[in-house]
C-alpha positions as CSV (number, residue, x, y, z in Angstrom):
1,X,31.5,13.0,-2.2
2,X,35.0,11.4,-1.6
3,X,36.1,9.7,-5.4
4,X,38.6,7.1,-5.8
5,X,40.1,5.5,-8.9
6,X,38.4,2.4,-10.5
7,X,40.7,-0.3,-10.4
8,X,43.7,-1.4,-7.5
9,X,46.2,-1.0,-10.4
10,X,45.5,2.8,-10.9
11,X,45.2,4.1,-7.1
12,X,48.4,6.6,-6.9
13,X,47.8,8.4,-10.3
14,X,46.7,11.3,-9.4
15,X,45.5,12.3,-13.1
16,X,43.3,8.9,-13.9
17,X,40.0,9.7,-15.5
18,X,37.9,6.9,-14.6
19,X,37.1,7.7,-10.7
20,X,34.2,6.2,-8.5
21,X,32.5,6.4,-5.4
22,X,34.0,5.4,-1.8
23,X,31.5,2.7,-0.6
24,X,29.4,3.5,2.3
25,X,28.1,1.0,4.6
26,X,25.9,0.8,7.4
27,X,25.2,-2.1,9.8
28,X,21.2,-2.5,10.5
29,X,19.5,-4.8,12.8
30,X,20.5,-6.7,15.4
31,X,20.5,-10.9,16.3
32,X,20.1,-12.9,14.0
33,X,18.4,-9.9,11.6
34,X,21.6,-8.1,11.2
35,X,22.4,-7.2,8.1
36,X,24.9,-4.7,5.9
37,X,23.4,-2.0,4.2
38,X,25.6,-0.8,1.2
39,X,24.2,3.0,1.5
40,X,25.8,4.5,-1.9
41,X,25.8,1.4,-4.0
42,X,23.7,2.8,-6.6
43,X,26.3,6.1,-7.1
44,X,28.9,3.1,-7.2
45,X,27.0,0.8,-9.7
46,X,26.3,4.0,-12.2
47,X,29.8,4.8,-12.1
48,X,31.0,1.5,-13.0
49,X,28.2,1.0,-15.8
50,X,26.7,-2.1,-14.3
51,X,23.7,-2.8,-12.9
52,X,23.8,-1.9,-8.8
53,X,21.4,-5.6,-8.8
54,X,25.2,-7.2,-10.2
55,X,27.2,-5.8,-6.9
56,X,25.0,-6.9,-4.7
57,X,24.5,-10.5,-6.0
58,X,28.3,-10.9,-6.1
59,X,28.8,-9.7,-2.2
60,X,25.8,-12.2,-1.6
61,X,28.0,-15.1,-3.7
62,X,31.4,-14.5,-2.2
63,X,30.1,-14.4,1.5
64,X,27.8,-16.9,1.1
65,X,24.9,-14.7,2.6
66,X,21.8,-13.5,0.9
67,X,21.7,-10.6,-0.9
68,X,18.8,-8.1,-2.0
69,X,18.9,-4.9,-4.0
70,X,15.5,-3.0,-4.6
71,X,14.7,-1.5,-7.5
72,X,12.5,1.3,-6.7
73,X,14.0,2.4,-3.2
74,X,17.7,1.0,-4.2
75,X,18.1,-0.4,-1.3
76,X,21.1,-2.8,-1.0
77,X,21.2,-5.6,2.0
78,X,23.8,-8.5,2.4
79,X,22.7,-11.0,5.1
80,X,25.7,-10.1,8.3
81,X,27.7,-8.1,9.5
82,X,30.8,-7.3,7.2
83,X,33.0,-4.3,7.6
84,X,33.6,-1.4,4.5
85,X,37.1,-3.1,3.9
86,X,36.2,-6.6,3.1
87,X,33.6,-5.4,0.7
88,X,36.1,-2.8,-0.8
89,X,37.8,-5.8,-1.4
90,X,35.3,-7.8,-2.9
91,X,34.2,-4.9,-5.1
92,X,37.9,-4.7,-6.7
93,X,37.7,-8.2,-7.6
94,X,34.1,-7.7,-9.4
95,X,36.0,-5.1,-10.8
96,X,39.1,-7.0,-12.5
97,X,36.5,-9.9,-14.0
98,X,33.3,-8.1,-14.9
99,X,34.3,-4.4,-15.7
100,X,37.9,-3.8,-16.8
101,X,39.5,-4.9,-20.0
102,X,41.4,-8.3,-19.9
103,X,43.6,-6.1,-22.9
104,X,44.2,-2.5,-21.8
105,X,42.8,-2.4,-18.7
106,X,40.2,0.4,-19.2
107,X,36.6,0.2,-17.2
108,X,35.1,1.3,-20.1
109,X,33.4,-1.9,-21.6
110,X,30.0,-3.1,-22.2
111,X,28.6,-6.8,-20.9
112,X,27.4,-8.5,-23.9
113,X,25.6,-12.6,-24.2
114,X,27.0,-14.5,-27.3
115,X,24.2,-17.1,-28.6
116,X,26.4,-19.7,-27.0
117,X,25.3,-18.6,-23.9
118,X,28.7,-17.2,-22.9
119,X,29.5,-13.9,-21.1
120,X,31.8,-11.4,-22.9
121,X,33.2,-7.3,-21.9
122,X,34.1,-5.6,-25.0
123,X,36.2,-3.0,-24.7
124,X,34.7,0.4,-26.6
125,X,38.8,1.7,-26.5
126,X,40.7,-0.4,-27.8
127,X,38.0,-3.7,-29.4
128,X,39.7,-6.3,-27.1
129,X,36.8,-9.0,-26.1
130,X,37.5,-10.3,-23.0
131,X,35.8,-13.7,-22.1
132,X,34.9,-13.9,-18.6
133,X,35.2,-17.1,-16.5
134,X,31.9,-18.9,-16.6
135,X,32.6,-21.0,-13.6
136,X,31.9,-18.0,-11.7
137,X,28.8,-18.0,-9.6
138,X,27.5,-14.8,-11.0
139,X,27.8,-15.3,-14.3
140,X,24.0,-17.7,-14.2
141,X,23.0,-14.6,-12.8
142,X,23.5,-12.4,-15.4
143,X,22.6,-15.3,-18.1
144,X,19.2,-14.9,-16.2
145,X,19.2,-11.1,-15.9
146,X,20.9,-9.3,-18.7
147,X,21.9,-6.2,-18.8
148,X,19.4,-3.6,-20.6
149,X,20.6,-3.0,-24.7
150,X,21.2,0.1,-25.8
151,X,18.3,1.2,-28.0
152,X,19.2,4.2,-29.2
153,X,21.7,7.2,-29.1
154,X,19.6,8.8,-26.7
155,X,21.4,6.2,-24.0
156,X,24.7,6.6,-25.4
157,X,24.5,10.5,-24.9
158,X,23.3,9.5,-20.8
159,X,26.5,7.6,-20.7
160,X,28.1,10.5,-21.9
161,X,26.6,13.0,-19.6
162,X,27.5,10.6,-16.7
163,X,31.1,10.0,-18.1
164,X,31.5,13.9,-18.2
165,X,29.9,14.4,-14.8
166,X,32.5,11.6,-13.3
167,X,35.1,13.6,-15.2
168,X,34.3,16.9,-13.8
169,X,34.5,15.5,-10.2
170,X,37.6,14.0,-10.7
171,X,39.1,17.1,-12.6
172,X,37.9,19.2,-9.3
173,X,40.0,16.7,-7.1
174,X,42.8,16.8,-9.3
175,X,43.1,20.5,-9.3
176,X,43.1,21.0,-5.5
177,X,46.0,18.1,-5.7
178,X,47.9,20.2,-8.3
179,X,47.1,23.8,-6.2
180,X,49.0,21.9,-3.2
181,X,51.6,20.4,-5.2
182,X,52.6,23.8,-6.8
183,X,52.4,25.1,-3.4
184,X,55.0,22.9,-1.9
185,X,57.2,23.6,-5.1
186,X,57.1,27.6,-4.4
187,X,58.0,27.2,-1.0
188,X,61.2,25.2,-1.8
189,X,62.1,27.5,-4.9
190,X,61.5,30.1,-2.2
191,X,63.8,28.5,0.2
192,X,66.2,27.8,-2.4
193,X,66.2,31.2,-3.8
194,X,66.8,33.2,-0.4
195,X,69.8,30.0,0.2
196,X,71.9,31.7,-3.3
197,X,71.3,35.1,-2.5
198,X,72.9,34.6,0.9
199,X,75.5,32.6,-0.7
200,X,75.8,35.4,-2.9
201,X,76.4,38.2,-1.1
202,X,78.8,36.3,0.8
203,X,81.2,36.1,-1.7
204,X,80.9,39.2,-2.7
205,X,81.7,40.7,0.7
206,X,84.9,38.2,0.5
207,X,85.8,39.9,-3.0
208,X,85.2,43.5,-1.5
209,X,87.7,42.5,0.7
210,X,90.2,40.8,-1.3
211,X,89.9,43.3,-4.9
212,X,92.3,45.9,-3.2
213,X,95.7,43.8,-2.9
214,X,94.9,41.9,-5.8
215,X,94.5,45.1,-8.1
216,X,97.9,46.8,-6.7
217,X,99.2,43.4,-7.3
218,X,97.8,43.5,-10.5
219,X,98.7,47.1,-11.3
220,X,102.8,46.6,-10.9
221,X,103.0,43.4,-12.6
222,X,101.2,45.5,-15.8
223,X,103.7,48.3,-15.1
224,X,106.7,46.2,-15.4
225,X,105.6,44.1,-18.2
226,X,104.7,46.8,-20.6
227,X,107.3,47.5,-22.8
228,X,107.4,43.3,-23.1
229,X,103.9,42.6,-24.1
230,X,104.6,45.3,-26.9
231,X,107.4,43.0,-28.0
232,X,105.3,39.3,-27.9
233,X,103.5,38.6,-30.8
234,X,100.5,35.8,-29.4
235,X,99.3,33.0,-31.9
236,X,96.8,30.4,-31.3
237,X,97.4,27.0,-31.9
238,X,94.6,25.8,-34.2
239,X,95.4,22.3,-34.4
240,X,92.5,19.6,-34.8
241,X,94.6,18.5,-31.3
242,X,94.5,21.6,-29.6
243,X,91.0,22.0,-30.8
244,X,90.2,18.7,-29.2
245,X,91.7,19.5,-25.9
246,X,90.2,22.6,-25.4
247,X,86.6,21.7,-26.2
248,X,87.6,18.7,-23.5
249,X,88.4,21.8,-21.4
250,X,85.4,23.3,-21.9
251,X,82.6,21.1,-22.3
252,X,80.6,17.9,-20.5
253,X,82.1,14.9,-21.5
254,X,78.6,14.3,-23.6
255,X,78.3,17.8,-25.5
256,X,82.2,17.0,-26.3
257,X,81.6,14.0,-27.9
258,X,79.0,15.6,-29.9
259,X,81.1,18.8,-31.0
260,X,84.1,16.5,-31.5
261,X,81.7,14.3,-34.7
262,X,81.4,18.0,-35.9
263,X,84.6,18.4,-36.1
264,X,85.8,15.4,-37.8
265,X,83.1,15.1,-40.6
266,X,85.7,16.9,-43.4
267,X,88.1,13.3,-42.5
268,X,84.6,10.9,-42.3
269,X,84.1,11.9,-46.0
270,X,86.7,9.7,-46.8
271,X,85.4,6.9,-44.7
272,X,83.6,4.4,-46.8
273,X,80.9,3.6,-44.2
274,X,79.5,6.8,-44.9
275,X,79.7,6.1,-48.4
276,X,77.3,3.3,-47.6
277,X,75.0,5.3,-46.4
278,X,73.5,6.4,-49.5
279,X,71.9,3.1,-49.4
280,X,68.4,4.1,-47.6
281,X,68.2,0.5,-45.3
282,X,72.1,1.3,-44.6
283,X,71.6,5.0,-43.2
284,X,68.4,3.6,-41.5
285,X,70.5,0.6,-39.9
286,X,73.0,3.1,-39.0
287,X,70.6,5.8,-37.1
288,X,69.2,3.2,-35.2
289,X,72.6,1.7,-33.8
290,X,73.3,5.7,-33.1
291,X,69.9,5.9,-31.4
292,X,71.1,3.1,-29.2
293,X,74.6,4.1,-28.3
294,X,72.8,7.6,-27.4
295,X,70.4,5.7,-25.0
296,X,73.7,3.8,-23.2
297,X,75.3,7.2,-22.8
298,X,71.8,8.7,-21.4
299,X,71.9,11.3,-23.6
300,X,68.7,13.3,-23.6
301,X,65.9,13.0,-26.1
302,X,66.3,16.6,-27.5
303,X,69.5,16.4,-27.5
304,X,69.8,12.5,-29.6
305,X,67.3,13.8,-32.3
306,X,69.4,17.0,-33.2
307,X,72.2,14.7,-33.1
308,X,71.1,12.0,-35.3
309,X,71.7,12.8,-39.4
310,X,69.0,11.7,-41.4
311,X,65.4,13.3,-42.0
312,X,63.0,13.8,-39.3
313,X,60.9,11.1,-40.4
314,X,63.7,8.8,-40.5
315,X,65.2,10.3,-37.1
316,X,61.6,9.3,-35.4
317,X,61.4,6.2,-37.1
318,X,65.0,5.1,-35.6
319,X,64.8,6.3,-32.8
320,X,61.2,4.6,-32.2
321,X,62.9,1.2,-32.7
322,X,65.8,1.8,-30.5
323,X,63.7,2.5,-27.7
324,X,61.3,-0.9,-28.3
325,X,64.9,-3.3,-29.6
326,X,64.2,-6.8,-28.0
327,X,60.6,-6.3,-26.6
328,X,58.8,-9.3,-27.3
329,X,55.2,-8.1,-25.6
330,X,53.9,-5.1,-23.7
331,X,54.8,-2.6,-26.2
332,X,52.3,-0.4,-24.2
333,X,53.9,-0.5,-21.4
334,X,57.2,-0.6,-22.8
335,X,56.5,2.8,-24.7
336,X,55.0,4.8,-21.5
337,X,58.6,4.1,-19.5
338,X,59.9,6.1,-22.8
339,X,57.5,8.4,-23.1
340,X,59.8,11.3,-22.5
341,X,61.9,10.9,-25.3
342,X,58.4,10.1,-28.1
343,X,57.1,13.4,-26.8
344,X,60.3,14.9,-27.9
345,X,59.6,13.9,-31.0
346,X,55.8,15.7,-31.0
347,X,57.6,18.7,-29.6
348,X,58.3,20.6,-32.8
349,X,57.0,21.3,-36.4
350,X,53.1,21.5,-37.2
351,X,52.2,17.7,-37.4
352,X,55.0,16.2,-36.1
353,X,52.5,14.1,-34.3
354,X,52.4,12.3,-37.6
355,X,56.2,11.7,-37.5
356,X,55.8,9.3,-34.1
357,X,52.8,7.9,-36.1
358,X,54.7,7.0,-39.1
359,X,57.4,5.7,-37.0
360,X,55.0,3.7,-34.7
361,X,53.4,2.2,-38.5
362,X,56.8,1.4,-40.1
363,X,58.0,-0.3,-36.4
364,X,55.0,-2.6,-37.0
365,X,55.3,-3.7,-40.2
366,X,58.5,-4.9,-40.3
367,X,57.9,-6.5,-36.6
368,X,56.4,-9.5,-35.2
369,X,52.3,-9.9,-35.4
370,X,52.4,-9.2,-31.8
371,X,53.3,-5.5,-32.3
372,X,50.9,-4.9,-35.2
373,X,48.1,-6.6,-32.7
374,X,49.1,-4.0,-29.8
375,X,48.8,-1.2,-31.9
376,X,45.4,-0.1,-30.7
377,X,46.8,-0.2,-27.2
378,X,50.0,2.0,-27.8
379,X,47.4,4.7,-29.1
380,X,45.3,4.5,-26.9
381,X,48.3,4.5,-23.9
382,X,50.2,7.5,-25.8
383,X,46.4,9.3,-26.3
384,X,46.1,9.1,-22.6
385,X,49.0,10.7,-21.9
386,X,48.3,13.8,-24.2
387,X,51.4,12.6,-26.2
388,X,49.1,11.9,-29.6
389,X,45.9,14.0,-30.2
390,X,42.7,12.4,-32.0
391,X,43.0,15.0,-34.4
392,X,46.3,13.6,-35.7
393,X,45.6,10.0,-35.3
394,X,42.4,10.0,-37.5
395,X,43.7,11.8,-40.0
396,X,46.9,9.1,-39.7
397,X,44.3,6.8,-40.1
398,X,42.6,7.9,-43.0
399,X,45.3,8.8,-45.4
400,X,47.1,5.2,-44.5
401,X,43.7,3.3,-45.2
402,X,42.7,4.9,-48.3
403,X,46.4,4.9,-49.5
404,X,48.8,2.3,-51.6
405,X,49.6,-0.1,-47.9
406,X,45.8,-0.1,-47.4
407,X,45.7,-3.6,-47.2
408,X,48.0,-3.7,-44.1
409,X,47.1,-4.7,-40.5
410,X,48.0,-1.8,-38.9
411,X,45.3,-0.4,-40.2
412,X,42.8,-3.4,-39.7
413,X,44.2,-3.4,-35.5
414,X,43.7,0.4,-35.2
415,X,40.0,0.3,-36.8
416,X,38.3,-0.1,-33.6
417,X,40.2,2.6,-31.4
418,X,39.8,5.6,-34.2
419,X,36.2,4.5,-34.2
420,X,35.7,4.8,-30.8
421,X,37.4,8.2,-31.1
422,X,35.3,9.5,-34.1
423,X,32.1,8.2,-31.9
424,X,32.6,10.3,-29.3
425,X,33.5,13.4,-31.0
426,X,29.9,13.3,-32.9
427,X,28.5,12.8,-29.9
428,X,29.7,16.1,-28.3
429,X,29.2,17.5,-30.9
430,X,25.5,16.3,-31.0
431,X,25.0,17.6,-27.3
């Protein structure tokens, strides 16, 4: 069965989780009996956790035409002739307004009815509740139909076994994608290899042919300078100047920079802006404003934290708010383009996964309410991309709730996504 991602937005990664169906279609009849037969829409439907009856109803509103689906055969029939394309299209837009999150973006939400008679998706990632435009024909539709409530864990554990199922799939796509990809790369490390070697034994052939003048050359300018290198006595100039020029010499511009602090900290003693920094919010201001200079320069993440002088935690937390300076919104987003240089920062010690946490709670804090509201969806974005581990964030979690700053919204923002972490570990644990 040929899977695609769920959602326009998401259809060149190769490593998205959430895949569905291709739709299948099949024209029946003929005159003015023709009609579309969706063949598959019931392996669609499941995969997008809504009711196949939905789909069909919203083909049938779009195009104007009636629509059926049957529950016991699960047949589904829109009035016409319409080709595979248009109703791909049509099914992306269901997807944007009655399955994905108006917050993060994930197809993992549930429908629910508020007493208002209103139609709401709540997100079980991140807690976002998105309210879905009721001017929309479908939305009497489901007001009249509802989808079925979840009675008991038994259905939760279904979803689960689906879920995994869609996973597996996808994970058996992805590997054949990553078994050609690593192909390709062995064949140009292969072809690169075989171009040095040649390159190689080129110059070596050059030096074979060369080494014999040069070494009688060599040979009488030692025999008549013998009895005068007995008579020189050699010193090296060890000069903070001649230091300076030969790391220049020596070195990338970058590295020299850094080697040249190294080499100046005995005069910086003196300098009272180090003084200053015994001052915690000075040496804090200072990292950060090293953090950024380092991100001008490009200098690489690795590289910038061994670089920077103060703990690790305060390293993290500085560098952290170098990389989101000036972001109004998005931090998400914002956080992924860096994503390189916070998964340096995980790269290390046992729980240095708690260092980026700290750093991502002290950012928020002392930001605008718009980061401490985005701080499910950074978790969630930096949990996708194996940068942060559940492990790690619930134990962040606990320890910062049940601490002395328990009355702070970070903790009452990130509530929902641990939750929804902690419910699906019991539950694979149950099965």
């Amino acid at each position: 069965m040929a899977l695609q991602n769920i959602g326009a937005s998401n259809s060149d990664d190769a490593f998205y989780r959430y895949k569905m169906p291709k739709m299948i279609t099949k024209i029946e009849g003929r005159g003015n009996g023709i009609k579309t037969n969706i063949v598959n829409m019931v392996d669609v439907a499941k995969a997008l956790a809504r009711p196949a009856s939905y789909t069909t109803k919203y083909f049938g509103c779009e195009l104007g035409a009636q629509s059926k689906f049957d529950e016991k055969t699960g047949v589904s029939l829109v009035n016409g002739s319409h080709d595979t394309a248009k109703l791909a299209g049509l099914l992306e837009n269901f997807i944007k307004k009655y399955v994905q999150c108006y917050g993060c973006g994930n197809p993992e939400t549930e429908i629910l009815i508020t007493k208002s008679q209103m139609v709401q998706l709540k997100c079980a990632a991140c807690g976002f509740v998105s309210d879905v435009d009721m001017r929309d024909k479908l939305t009497s539709f489901i007001l009249k139909n509802p989808p079925e409530q979840k009675k008991n864990s038994k259905d939760k554990k279904a979803m689960r076994r689906a879920e995994k199922e869609r996973l597996k799939e996808g994970e058996a796509a992805d590997k054949v994608q990553k078994k050609l990809q690593q192909q390709t790369k062995d064949a140009v490390k292969k072809t690169s290899k075989d171009k040095t070697s040649s390159k190689k034994k080129g110059n070596a052939s050059d030096e074979d042919r060369v080494s014999p003048a040069a070494s009688q050359a060599g040979d009488k300018e030692n025999g008549s300078g013998e009895e005068d290198d007995d008579e020189v006595q050699w010193q090296t100039d060890t000069s903070a100047e001649a230091a300076r020029q030969r790391i220049q010499e020596q070195l990338s511009s970058v590295t020299a920079e850094m080697v040249m602090l190294s080499t100046e900290e005995p005069v910086k003693k003196t300098n009272p802006v180090v003084e200053e920094k015994s001052n915690g919010k000075t040496m804090k201001k200072n990292l950060v404003d090293m953090a950024k200079e380092y991100l001008k320069k490009g200098v690489g993440p690795k590289e910038m934290l061994s670089s920077l002088s103060g703990s690790s935690q305060e390293n993290a937390s500085a560098l952290y708010e170098a990389l989101l300076d000036g972001v109004e919104k998005g931090y998400a987003k914002h956080a992924l383009k860096k994503k390189n240089y916070l998964a340096a920062v995980v790269d290390g010690e046992n729980d240095s996964q708690l260092l980026l946490l700290k750093a991502i709670e002290d950012f928020c804090e002392k930001s605008n309410p718009i980061a401490v509201k985005e701080v499910p969806l950074v978790l969630k974005a930096l949990y996708d991309v194996d940068i942060l581990e559940e492990e790690y964030i619930v134990k962040w979690y606990e320890e910062g709730a049940s601490g002395g700053n328990k009355s702070s919204l970070v903790w009452k923002n990130a509530k929902p996504f641990v939750e929804w972490l902690q419910s699906a570990e019991s539950e694979t644990e149950e099965e």
